[in-house]
Backbone bond lengths (Angstrom), bond angles and torsions (degrees), N, CA, C in turn:
res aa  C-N    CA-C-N  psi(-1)  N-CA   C-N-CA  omega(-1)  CA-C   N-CA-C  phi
1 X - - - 1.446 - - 1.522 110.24 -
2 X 1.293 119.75 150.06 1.391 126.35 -165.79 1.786 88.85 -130.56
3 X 1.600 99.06 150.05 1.526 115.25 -179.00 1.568 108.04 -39.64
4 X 1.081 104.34 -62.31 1.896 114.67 -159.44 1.296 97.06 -64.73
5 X 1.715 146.92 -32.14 1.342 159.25 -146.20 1.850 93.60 -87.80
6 X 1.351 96.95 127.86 1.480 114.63 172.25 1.569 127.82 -136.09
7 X 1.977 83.93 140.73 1.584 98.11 -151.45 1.795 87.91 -76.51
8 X 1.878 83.34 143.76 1.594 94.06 -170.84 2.300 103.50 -90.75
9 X 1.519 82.16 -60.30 1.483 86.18 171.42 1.509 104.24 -171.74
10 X 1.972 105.30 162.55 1.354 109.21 -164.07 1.534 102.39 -114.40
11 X 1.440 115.56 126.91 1.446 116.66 -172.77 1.831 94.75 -73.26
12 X 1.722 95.52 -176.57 1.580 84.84 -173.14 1.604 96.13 -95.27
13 X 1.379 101.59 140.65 1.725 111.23 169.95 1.198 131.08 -38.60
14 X 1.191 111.13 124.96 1.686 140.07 -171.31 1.841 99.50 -56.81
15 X 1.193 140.81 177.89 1.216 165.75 118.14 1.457 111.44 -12.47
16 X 1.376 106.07 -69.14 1.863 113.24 -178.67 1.540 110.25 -113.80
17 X 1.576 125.00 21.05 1.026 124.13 141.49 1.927 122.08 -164.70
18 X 1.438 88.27 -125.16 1.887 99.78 171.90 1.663 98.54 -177.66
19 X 1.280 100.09 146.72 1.713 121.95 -149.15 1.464 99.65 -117.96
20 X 1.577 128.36 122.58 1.207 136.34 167.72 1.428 126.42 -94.17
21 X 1.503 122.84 101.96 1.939 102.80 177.52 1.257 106.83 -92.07
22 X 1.300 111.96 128.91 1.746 136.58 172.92 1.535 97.21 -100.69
23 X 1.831 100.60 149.53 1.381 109.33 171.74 1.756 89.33 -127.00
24 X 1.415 115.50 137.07 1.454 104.85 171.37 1.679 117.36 -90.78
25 X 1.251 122.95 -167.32 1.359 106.27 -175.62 1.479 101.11 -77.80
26 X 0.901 149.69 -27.54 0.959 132.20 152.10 1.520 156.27 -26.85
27 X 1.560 90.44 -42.32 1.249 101.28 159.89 1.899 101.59 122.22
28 X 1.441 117.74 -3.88 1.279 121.70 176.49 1.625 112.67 -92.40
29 X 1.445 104.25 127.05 1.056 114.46 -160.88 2.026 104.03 -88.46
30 X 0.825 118.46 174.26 1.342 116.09 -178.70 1.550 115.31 165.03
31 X 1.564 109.97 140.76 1.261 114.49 -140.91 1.710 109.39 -110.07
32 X 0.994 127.74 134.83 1.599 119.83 175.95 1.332 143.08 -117.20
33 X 1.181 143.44 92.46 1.827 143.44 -134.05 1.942 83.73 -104.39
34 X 1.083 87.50 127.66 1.870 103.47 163.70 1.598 92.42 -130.61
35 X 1.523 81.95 116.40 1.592 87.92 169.83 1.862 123.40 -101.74
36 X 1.260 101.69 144.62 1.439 94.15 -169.16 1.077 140.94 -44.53
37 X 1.839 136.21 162.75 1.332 111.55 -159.76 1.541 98.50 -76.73
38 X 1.573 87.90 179.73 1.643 96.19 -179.73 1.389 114.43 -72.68
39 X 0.976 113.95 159.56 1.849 136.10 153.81 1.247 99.60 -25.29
40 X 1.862 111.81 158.21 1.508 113.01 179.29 1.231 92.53 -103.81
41 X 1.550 145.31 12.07 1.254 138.65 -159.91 1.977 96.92 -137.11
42 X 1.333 104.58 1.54 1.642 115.18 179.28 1.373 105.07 -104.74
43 X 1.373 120.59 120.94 1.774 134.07 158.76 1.784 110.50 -45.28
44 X 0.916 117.21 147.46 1.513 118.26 -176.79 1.774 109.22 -59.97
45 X 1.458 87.62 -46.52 2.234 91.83 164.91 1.334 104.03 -63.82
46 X 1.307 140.34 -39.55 1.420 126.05 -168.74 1.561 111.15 -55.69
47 X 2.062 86.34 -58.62 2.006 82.58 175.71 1.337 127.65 -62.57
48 X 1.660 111.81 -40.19 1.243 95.27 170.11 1.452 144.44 -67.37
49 X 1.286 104.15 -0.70 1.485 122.80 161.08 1.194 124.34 -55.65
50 X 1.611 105.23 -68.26 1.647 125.77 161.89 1.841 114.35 -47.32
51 X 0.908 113.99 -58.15 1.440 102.84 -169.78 1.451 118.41 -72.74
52 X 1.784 96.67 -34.84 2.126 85.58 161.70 1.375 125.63 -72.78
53 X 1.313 87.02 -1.38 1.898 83.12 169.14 1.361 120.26 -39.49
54 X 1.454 117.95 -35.29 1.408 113.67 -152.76 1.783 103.21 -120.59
55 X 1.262 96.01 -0.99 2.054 107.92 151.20 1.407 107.54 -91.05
56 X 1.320 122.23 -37.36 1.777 112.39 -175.34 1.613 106.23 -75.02
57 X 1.488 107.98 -30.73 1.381 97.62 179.72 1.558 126.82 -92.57
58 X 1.296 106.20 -3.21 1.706 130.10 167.58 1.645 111.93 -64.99
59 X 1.664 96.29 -44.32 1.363 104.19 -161.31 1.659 101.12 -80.08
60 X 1.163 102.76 -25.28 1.623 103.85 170.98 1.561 138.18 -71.40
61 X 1.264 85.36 -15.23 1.683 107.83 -175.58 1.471 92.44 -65.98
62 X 1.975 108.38 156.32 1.258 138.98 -172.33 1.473 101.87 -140.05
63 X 1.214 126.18 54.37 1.499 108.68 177.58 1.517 107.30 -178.39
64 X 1.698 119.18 133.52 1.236 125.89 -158.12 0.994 116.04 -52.05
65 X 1.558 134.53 -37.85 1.242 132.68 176.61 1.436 129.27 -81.38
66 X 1.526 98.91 47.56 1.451 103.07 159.48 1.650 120.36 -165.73
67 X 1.147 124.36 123.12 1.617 111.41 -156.98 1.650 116.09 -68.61
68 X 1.083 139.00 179.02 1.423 148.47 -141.26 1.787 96.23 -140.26
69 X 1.116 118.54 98.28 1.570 121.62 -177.93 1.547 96.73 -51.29
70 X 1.165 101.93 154.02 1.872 112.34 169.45 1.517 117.25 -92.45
71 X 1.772 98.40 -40.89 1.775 113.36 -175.15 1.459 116.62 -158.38
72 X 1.189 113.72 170.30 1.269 101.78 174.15 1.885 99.79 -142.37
73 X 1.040 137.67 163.87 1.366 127.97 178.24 2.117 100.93 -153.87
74 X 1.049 87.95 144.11 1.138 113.54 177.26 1.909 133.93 -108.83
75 X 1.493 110.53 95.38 1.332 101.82 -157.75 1.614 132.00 -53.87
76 X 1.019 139.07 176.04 1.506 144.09 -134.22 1.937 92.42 -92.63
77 X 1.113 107.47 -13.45 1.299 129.65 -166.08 2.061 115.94 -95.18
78 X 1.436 82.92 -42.55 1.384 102.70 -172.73 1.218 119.09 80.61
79 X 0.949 139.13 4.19 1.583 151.95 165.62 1.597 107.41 -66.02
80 X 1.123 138.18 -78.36 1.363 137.98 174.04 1.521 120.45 -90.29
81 X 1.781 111.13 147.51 0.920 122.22 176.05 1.427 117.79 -125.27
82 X 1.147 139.72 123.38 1.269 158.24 162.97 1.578 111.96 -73.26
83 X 1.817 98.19 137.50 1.565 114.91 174.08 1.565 110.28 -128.38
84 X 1.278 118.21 113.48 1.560 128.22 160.01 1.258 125.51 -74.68
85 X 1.385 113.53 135.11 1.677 112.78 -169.40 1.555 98.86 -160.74
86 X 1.242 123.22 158.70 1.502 124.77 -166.95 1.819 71.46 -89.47
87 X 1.753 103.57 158.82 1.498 120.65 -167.37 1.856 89.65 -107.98
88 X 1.681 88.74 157.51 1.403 99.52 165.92 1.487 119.18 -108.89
89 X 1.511 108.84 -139.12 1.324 111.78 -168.10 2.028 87.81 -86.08
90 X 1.560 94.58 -168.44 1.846 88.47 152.20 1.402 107.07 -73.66
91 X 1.410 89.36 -164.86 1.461 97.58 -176.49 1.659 136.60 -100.16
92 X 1.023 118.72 129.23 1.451 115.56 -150.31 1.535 97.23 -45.85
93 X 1.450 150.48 -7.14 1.604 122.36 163.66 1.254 109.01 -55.18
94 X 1.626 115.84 -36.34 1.924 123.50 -144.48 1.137 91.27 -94.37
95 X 1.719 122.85 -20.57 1.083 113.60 176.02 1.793 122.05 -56.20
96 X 1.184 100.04 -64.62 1.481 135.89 -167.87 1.445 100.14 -65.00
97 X 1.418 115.22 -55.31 1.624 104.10 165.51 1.272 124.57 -48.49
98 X 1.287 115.70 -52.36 1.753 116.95 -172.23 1.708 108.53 -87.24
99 X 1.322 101.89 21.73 1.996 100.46 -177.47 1.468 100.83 -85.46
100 X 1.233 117.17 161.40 1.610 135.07 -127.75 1.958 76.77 -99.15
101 X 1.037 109.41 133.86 1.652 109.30 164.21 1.469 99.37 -57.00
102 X 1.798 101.47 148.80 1.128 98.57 -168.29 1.485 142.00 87.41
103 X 1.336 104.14 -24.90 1.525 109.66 172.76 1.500 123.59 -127.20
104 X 1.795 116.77 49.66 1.258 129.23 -164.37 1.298 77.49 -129.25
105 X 1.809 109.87 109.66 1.217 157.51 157.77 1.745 113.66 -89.04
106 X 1.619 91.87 101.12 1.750 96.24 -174.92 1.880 99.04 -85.02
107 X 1.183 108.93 -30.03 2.288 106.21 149.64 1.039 118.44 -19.14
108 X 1.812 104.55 -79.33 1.313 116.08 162.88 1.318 146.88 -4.21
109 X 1.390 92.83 -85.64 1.656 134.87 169.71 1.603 104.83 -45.56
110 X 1.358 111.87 -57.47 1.459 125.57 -165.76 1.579 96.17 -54.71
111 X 1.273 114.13 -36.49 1.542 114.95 -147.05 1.692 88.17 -84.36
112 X 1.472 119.00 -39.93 1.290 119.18 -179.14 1.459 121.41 -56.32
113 X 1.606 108.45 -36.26 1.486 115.25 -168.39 1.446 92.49 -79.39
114 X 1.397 130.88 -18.66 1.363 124.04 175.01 1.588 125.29 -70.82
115 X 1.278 98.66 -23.04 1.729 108.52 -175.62 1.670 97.59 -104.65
116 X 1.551 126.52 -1.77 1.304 130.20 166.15 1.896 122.53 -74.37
117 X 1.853 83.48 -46.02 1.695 111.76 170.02 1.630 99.79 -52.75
118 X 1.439 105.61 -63.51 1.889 110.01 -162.55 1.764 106.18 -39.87
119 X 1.804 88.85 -55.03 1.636 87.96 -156.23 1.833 100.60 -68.12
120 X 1.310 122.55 -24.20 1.581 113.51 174.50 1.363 114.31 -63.21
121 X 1.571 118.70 -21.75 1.127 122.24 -160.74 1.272 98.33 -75.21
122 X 1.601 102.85 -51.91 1.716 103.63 164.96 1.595 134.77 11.47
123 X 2.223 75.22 -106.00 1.412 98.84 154.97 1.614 140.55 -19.43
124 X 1.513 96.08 -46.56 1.664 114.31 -161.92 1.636 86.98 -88.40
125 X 1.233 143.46 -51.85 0.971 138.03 162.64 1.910 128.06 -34.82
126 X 1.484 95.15 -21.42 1.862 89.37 -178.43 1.865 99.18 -111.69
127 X 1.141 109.35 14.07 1.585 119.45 158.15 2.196 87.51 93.68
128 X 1.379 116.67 50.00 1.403 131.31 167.18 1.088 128.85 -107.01
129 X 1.528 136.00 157.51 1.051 116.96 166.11 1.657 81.35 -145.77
130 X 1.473 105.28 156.63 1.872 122.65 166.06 0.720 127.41 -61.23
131 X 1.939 119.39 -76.06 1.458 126.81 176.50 1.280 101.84 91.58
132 X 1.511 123.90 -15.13 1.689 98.59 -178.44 1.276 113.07 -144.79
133 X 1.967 113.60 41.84 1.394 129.35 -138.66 1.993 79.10 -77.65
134 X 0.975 125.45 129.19 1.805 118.46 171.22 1.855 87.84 -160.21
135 X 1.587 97.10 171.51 1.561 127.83 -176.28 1.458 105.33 -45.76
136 X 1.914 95.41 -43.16 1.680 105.17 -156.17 1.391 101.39 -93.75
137 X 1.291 126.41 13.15 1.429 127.45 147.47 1.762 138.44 -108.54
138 X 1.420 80.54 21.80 1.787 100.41 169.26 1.388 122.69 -120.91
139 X 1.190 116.41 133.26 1.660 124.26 -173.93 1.647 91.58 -129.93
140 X 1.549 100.48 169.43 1.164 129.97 -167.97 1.603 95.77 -129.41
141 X 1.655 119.81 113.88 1.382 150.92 145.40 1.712 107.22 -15.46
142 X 1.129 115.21 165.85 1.674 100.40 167.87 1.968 109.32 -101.13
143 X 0.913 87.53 9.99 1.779 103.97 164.95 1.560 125.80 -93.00
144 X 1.289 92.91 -14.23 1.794 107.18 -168.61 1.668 123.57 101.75
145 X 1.355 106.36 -15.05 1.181 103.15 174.57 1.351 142.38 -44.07
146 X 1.461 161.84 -179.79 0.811 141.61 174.34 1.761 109.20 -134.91
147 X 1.470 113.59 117.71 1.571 107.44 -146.69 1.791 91.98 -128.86
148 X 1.275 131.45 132.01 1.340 159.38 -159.76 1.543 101.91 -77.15
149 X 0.923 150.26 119.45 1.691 148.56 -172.63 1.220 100.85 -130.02
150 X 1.545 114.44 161.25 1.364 126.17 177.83 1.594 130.18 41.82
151 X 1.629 94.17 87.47 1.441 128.49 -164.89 1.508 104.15 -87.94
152 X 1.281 134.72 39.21 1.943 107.70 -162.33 2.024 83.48 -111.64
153 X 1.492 104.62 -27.19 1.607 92.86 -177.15 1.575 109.71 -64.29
154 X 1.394 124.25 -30.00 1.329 129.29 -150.85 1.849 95.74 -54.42
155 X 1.192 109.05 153.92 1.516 118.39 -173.12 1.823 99.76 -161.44
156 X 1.418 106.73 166.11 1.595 124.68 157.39 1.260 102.02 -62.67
157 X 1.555 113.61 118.79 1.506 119.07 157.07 1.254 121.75 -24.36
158 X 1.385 112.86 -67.67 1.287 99.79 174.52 1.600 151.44 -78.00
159 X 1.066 103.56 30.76 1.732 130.88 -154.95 1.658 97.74 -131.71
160 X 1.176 115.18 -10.68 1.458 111.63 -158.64 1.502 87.02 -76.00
161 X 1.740 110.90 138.85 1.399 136.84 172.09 1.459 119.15 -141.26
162 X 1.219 130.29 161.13 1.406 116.99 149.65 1.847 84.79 105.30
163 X 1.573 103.58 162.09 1.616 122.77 166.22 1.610 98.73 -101.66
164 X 1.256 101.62 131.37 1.968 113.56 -157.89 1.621 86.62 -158.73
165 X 1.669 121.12 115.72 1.615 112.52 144.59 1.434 90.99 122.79
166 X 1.307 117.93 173.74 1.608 122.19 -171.25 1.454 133.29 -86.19
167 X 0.901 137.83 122.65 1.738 132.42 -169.32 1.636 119.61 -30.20
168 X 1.507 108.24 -44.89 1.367 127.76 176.42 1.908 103.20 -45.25
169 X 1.453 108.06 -57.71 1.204 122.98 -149.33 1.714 117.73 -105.37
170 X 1.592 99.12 -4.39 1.502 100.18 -177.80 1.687 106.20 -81.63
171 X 0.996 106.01 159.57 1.467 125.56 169.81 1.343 102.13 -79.87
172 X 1.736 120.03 146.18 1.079 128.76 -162.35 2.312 109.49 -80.22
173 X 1.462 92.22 -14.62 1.326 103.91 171.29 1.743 114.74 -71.69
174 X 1.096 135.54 -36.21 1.162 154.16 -146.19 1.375 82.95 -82.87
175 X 1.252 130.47 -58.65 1.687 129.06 -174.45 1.773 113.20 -83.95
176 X 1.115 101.43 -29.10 1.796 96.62 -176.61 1.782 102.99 -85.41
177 X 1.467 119.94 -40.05 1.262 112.49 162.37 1.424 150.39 -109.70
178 X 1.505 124.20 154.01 1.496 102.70 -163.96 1.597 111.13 -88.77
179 X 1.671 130.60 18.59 1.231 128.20 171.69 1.545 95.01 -148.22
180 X 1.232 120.75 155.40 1.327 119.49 -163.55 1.518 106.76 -172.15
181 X 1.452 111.61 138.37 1.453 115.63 173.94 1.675 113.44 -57.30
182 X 1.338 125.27 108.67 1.205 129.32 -178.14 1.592 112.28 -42.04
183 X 1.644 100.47 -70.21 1.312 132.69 177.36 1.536 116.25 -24.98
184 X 1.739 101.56 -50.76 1.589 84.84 -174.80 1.719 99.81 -110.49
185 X 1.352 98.29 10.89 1.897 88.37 157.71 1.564 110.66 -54.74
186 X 1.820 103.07 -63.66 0.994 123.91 173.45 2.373 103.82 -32.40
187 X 0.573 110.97 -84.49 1.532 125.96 171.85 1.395 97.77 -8.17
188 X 1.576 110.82 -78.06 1.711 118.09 157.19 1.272 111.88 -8.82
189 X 1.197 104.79 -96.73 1.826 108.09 -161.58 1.586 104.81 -69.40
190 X 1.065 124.25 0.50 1.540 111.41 152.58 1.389 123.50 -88.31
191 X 1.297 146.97 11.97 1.207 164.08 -141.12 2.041 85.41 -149.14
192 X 0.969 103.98 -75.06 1.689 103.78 164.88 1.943 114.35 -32.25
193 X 1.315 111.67 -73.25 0.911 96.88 -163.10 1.960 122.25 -73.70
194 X 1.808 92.70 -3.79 1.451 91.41 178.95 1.544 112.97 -76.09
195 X 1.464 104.91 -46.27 1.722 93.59 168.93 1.390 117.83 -50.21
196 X 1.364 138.37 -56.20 1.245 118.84 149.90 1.716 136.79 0.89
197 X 1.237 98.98 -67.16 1.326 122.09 -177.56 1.499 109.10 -61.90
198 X 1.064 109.96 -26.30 1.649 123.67 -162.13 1.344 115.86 -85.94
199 X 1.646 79.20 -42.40 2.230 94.38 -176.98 1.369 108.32 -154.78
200 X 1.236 127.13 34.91 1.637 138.25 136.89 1.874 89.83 78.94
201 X 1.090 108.13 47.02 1.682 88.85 179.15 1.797 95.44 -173.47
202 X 1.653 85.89 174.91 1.703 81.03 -164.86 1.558 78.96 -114.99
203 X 1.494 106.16 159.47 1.254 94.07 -177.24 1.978 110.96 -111.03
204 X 1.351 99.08 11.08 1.840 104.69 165.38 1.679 93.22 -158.24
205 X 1.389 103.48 164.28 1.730 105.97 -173.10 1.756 106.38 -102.99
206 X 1.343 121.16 -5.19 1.778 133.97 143.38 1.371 121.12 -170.17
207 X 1.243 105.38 153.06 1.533 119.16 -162.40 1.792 89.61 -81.48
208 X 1.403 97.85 72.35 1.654 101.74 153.55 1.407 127.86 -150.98
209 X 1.473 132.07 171.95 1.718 113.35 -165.40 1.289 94.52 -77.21
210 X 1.202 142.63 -11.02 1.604 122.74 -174.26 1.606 88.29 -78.49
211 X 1.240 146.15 -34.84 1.464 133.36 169.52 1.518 119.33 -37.46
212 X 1.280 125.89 89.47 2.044 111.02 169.15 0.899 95.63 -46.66
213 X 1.691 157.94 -80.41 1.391 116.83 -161.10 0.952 145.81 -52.26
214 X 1.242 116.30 -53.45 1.943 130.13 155.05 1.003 102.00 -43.41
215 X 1.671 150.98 -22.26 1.432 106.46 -178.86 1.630 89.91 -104.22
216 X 1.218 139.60 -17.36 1.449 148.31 -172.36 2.123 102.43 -63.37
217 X 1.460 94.54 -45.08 1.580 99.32 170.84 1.469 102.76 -73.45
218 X 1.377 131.00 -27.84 1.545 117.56 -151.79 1.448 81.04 -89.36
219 X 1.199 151.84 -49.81 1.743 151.98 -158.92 1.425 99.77 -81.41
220 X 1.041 126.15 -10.77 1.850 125.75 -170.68 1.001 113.91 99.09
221 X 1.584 136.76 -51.56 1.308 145.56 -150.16 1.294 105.32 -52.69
222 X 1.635 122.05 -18.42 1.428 106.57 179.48 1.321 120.31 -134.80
223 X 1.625 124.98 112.17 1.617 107.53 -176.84 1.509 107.85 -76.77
224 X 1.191 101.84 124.76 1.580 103.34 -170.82 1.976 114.29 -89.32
225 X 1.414 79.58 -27.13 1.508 109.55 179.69 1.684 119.51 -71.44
226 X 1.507 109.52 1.92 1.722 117.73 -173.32 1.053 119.07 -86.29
227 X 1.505 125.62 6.15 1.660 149.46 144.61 1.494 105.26 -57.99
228 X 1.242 111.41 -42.81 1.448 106.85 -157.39 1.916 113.59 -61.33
229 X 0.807 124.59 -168.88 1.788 134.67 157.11 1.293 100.93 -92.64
230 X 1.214 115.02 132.72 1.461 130.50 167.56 1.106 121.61 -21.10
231 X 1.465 114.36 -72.22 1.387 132.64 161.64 1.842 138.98 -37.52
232 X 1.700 81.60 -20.66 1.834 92.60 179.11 1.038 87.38 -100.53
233 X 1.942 159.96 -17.21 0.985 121.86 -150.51 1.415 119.10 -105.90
234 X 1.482 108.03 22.30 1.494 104.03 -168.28 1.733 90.02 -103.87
235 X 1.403 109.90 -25.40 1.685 132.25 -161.87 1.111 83.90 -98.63
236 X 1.083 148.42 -7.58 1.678 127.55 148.87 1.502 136.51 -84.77
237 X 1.096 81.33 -24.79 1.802 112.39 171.37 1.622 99.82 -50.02
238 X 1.370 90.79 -86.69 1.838 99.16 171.07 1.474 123.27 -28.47
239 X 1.091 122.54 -55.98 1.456 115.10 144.87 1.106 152.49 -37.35
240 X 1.653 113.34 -35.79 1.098 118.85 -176.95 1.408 112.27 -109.56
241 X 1.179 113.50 19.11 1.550 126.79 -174.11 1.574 102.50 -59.96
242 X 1.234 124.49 136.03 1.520 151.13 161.66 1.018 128.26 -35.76
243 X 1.720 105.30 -53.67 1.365 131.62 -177.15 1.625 101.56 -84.24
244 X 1.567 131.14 110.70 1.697 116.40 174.67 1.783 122.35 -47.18
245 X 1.429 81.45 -26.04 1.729 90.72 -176.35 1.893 119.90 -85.32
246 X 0.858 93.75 -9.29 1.819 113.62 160.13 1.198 116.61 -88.40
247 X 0.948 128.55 -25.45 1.709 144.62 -179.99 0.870 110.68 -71.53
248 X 1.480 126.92 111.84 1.565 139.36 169.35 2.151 111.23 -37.40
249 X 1.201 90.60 136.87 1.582 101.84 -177.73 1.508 81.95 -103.23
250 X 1.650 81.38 146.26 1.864 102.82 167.84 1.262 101.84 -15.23
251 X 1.360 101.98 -95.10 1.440 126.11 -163.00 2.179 114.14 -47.83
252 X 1.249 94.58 -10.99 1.385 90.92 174.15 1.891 104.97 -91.73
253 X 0.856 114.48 -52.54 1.483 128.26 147.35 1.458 121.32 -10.62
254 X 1.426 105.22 -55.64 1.481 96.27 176.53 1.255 92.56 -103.19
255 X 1.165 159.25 -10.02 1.497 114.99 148.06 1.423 141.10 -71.61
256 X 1.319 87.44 -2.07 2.010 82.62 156.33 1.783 138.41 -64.35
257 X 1.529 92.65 126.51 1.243 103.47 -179.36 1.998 116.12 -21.94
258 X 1.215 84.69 -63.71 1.674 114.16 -168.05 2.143 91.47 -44.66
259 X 1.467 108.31 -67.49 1.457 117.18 161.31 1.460 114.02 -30.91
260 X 1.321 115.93 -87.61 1.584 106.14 -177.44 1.264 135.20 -56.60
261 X 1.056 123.12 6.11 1.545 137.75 153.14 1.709 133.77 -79.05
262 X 1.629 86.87 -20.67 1.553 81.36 160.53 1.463 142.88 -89.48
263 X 1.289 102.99 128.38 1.773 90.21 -172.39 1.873 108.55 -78.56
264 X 1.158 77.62 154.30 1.738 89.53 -171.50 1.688 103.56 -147.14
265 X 1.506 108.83 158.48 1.445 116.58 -169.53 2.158 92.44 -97.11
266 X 1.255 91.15 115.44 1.482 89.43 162.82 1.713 104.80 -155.11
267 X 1.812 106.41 167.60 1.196 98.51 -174.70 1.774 116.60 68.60
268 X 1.378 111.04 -134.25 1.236 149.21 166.69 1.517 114.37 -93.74
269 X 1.254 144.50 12.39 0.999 131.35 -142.88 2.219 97.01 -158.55
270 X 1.261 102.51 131.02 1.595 111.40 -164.73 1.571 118.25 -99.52
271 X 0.818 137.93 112.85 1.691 127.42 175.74 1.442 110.52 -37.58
272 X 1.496 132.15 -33.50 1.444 129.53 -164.80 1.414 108.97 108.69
273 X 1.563 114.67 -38.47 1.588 118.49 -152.37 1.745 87.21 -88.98
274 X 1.867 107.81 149.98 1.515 107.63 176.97 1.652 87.03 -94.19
275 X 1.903 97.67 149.08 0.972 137.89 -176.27 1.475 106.54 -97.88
276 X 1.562 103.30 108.95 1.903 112.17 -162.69 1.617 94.43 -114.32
277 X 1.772 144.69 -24.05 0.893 157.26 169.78 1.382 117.65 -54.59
278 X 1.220 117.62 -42.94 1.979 128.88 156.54 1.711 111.00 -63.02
279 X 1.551 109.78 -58.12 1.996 106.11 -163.20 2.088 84.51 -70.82
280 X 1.066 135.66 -24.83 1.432 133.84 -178.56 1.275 110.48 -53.28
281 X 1.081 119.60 -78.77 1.483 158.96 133.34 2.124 101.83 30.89
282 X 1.571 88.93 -52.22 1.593 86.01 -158.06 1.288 139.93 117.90
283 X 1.734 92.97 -31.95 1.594 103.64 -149.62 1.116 136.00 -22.70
């Protein structure tokens, strides 16, 4: 941050830190994560190991849906570390909450959860998984894009341990076991956030038996899924399957019919549908 540069506003703090948006005099906005100090039982190399994790692995990324840090700095102290990154919109919850009655476009939406799918697919493609795929880790580009933020959960699929990510959005494995297929956690909370997308609501508050819905869907007694469109609810199913090993893999995912039919803005190339979630927004 530079003297003349003014802080616009502070989203609410992440897990492994808290996020600053700066506008410079200019008028370019740009975003800043100071992540918390270290542990009293962590060496200053230990933390700084851990917390660039998620600048070394940013900076490595190859794929639109996710931004490219500029810098990172380390205070005079060594205790905190700072990450620079051009800023996005808010975040697609604040989005979607504060959208104008009337202008919740499941087109839209569809096209977003499609450029959400790509960039996980990514990931899942270089042997990754997230762990913390949710609303409040998606921003909107000043193009409209829809770009993936806050990398510190991301891990090797197969290494994934520990309770990591939001109640709404975890997979019901993530809490009953202490090692777990990353990949189709990840799978989970994308199946989560598409009903979302579909009909603005979650349809249980966690995939566990103390949930009445989750256990009301898990016994039958309740189709929870009778919000949905016809057409999403068999392709949600697959997703939201119980069993990890019933659970659609990425790559099975996008070969569904229902999947390759949606148009979506990627590249060079536009879904058709106007994008009211960006001119809302502010940007």
């Amino acid at each position: 941050m530079f003297s003349r540069d003014t802080l616009v506003y502070r989203p609410a703090a992440g897990v492994s830190g808290s996020v600053e948006i700066w506008k410079t005099s200019h008028g370019v906005k740009y975003a800043v994560k100071t992540y918390h100090e270290k542990e009293p039982h962590e060496s200053r190399k230990e933390y700084h190991t851990r917390v660039l994790y998620e600048y070394e692995l940013l900076k490595s990324l190859d794929h639109e849906g996710f931004y490219v840090p500029q810098k990172h700095t380390i205070s005079w102290t060594g205790s905190t570390v700072s990450m620079y990154m051009e800023a996005g919109s808010m975040d697609m919850a604040r989005l979607l909450r504060h959208q104008k009655q009337g202008d919740f476009s499941v087109a839209e939406n569809l096209c977003y959860w499609k450029q959400l799918v790509s960039a996980i697919a990514y990931l899942h493609s270089r042997g990754l998984a997230h762990r913390d795929i949710k609303l409040e880790n998606m921003v909107l580009s000043e193009t409209g894009r829809l770009k993936v933020v806050d990398m510190a959960t991301v891990t090797e699929s197969d290494s994934a341990i520990g309770i990591v990510g939001s109640p709404k959005y975890m997979a019901p494995e993530m809490v009953s076991s202490i090692k777990y297929d990353g990949m189709k956690a990840d799978i989970w909370s994308l199946g989560v956030v598409l009903v979302y997308f579909a009909t603005k609501r979650f349809v249980w508050k966690t995939a566990h038996l103390s949930d009445e819905r989750y256990k009301a869907w898990l016994d039958g007694s309740e189709d929870v899924f009778s919000v949905l469109p016809g057409r999403l609810k068999d392709f949600v199913s697959s997703l939201l399957a119980v069993d990890p090993s019933e659970r659609f893999s990425i790559e099975a995912l996008q070969e569904q019919a229902i999947y390759s039919k949606l148009p979506w803005c990627h590249g060079g190339e536009s879904c058709g549908t106007e994008h009211r979630l960006l001119v809302e927004s502010g940007y």
